[in-house]
C-alpha positions in Angstrom: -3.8 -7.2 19.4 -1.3 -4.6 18.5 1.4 -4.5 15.8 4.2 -4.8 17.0 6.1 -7.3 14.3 5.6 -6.2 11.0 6.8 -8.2 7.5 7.8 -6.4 4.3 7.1 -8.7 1.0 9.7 -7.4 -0.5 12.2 -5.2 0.6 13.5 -3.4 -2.5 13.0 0.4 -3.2 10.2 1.2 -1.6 9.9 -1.7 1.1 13.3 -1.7 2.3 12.4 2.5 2.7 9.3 1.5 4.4 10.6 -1.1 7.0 13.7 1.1 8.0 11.6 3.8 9.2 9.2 1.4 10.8 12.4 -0.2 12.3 13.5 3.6 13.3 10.0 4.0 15.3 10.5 0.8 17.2 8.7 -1.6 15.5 10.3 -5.1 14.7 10.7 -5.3 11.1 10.8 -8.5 9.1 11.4 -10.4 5.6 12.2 -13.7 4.2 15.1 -13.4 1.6 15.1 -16.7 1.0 15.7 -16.5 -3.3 16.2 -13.2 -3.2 18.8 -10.7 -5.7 21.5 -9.6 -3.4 20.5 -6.4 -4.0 17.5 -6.8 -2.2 19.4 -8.5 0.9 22.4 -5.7 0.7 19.1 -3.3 1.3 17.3 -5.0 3.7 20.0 -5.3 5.7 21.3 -1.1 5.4 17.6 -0.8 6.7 17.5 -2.9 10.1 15.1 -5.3 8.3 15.4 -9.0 9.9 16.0 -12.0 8.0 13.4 -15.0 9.3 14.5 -17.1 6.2 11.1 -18.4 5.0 7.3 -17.3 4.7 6.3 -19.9 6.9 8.3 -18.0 9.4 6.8 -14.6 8.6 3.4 -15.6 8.7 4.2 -17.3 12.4 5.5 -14.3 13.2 4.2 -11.2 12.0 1.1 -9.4 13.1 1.1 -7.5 9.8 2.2 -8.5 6.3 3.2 -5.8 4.0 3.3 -7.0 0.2 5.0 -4.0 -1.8 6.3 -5.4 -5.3 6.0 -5.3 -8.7 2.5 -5.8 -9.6 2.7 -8.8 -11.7 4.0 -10.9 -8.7 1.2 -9.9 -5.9 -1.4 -12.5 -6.7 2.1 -15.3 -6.6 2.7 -13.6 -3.3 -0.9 -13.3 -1.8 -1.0 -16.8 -3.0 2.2 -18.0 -1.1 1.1 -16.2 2.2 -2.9 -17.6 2.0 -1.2 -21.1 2.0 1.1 -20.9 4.8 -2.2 -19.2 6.9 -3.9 -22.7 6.0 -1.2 -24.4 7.4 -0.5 -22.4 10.7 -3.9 -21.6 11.6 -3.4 -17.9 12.4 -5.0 -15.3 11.3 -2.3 -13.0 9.9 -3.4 -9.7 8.8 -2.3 -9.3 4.9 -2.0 -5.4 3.6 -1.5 -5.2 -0.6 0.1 -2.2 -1.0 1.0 -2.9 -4.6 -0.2 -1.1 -7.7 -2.9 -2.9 -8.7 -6.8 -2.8 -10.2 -9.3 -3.1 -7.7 -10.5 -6.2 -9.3 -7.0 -7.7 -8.6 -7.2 -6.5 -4.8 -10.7 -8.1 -4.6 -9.5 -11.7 -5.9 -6.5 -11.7 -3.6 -8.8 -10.6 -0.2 -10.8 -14.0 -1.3 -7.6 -16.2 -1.7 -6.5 -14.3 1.6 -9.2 -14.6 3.9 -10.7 -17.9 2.5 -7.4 -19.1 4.5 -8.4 -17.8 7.2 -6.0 -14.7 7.2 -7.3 -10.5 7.2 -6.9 -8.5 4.2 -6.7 -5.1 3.7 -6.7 -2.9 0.2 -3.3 -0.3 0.5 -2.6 1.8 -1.9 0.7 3.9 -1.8 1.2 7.3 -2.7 4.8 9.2 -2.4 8.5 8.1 -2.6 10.3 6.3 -0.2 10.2 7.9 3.4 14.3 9.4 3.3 13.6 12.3 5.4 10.7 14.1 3.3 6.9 13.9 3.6 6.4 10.3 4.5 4.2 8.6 2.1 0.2 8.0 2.0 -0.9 4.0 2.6 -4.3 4.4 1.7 -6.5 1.8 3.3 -10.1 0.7 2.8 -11.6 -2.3 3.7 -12.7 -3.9 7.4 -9.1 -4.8 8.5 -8.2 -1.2 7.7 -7.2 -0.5 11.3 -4.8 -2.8 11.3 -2.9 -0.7 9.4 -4.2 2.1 10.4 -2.3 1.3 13.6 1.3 2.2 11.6 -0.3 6.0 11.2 2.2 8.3 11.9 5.4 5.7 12.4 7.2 6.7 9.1 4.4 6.3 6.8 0.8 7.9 6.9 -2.1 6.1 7.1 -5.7 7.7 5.5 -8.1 5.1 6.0 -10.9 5.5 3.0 -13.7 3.0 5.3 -15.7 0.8 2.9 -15.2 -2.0 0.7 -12.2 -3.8 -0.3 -10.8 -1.6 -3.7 -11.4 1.8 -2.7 -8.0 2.4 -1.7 -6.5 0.7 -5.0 -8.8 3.0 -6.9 -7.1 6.2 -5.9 -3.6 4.7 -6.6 -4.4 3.7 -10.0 -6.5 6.8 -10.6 -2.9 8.8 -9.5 -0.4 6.8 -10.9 -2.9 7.5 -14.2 -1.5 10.7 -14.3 1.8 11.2 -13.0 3.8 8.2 -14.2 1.3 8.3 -17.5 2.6 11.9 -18.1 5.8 10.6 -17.9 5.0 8.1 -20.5 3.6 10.9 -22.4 7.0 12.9 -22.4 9.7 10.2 -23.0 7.0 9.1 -25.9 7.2 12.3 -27.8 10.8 13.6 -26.8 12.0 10.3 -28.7 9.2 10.9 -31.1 11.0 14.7 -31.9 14.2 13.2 -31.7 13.5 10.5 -34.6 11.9 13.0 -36.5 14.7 15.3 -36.7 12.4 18.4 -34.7 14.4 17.3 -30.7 16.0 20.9 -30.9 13.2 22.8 -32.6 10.4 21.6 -29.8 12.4 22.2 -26.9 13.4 26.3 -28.2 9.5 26.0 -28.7 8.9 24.8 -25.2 11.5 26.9 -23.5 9.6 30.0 -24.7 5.9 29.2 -24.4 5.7 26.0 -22.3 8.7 26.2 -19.3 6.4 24.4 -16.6 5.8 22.2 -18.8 9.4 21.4 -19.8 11.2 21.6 -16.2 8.8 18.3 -15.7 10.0 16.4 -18.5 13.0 16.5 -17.2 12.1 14.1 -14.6 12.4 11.6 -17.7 16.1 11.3 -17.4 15.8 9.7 -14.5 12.9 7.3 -15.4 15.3 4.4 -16.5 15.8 3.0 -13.2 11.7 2.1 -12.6 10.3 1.8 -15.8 10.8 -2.2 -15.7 8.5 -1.4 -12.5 5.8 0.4 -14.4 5.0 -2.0 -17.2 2.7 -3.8 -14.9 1.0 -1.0 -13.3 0.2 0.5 -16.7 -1.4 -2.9 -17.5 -3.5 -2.5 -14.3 -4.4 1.1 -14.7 -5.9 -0.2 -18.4 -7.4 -3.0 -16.6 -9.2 -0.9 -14.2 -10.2 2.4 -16.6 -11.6 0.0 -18.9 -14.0 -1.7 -16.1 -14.7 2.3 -15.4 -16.2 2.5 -18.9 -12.9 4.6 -19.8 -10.9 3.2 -22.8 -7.5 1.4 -21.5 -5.5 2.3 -24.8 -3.8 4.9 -23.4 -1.7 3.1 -20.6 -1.4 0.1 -22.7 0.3 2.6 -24.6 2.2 3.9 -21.8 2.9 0.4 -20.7 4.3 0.1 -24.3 6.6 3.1 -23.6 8.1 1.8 -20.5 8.8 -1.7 -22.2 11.3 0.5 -24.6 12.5 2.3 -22.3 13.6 -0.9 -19.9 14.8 -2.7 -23.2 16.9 0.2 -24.3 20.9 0.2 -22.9 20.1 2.4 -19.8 16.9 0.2 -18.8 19.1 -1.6 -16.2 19.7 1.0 -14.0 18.8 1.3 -10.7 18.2 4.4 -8.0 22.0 3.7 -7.1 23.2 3.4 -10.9 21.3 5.9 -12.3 23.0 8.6 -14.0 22.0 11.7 -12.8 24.5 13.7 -14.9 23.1 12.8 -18.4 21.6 15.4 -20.0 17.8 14.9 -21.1 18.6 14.5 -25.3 21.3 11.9 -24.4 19.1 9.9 -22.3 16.1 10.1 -25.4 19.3 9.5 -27.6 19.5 6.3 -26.3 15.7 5.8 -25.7 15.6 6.3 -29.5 18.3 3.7 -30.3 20.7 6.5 -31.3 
């Protein structure tokens, strides 16, 4: 059967992003917003996302569910969707396209297709699709071509083959290092700064490291998703330390983004974010200062 309804569980950042260019291509896009900030329905409804109310109504009515959230709420969601498959008897195909171990993607296929429903691994790779290069939903698993069906409608779509995990692999392996290099950065820019040395490292990396330094830049800017990457660092630790690779360092990083969401910027948001602060005011604030 082909897709030609598609949910997105939730529609925030990335989702509502997701579903409008899906929506652009022709595809009917869903939700259930039921609870929801209204944020979240405000952006939903700028992308041409439709409101079915609950997830009973999704799962009648999607062919494929995409779950793109904050990591720490998948299993809740995977959860809520495996119980309304029990109820309505169909077969829904469920995509987790969260950041998440593979060991997490593994208990939700059980939960999912013990129901009766189709899972399939997704990992996501890329900003939101705005008009750039479309982002990568890697896909592994034997549903994969359910998905795989989306290739080319706003997003990309590698499919990996194999086993439930693969493609949740690859996003925790990538996610390792870019958003832990951010942690890096804002660690030791507020590091310098408390120490007194803020000016002193930044002449030193102007001269001998400028690569280096037009990249931590990016960390002004890392306020509005650090409350987002808390989680994620968590199951990057989770799934280097069942690799046989210690997890200290992203519970570290993980540790980095908690002070950066608790500090008085960490409520901002892609549309609040202030672009024009300079990089020392933003670790000024990071430090407490």
């Amino acid at each position: 059967m082909p897709v030609e309804t598609v949910a997105v569980l939730s529609p925030g950042d990335m989702g509502s992003a997701v579903g409008g260019a899906l929506a652009a291509d022709g595809l009917r896009v869903i939700t259930a917003l039921s609870g929801r900030s209204d944020r979240t329905k405000e952006l939903a409804k700028r992308s041409g996302i439709e409101d079915v109310g609950t997830l009973e109504n999704v799962v009648q009515q999607a062919d494929l569910i995409l779950s793109i959230l904050v990591p720490d709420q998948a299993e809740k969601l995977a959860g809520g969707v495996a119980s309304e498959i029990s109820k309505t008897g169909k077969p829904v195909a469920f995509a987790d396209c969260n950041a998440v171990s593979p060991e997490t993607g593994i208990r939700m296929a059980a939960v999912i297709e013990n129901a009766g429903g189709r899972f399939i691994d997704a990992g996501i790779i890329g900003g939101p699709p705005r008009g750039g290069t479309p982002p990568r939903f890697y896909a592994s698993g034997p549903h994969e071509s359910v998905l795989g069906e989306l290739n080319g409608r706003g997003i990309t779509v590698p499919m990996m083959g194999g086993e439930v995990g693969r493609a949740s692999a690859i996003k925790m392996c990538y996610a390792a290092i870019t958003k832990g290099t951010q942690a890096l950065y804002a660690a030791t820019l507020v590091a310098a700064e408390s120490l007194g040395t803020y000016e002193e490292l930044i002449e030193e990396m102007t001269s001998s490291q400028p690569g280096t330094l037009k990249s931590m830049q990016r960390v002004s800017v890392v306020s509005d998703r650090a409350f987002r990457w808390i989680g994620e660092m968590e199951e990057i630790a989770a799934t280097f330390e069942v690799a046989g690779v210690t997890p200290k360092l992203h519970e570290g990083s993980g540790d980095i983004f908690q002070m950066i969401a608790d500090s008085p910027i960490g409520h901002e948001r892609p549309e609040t974010v202030d672009r024009s602060r300079s990089l020392h005011d933003t670790v000024k604030l990071f430090a407490g200062k």
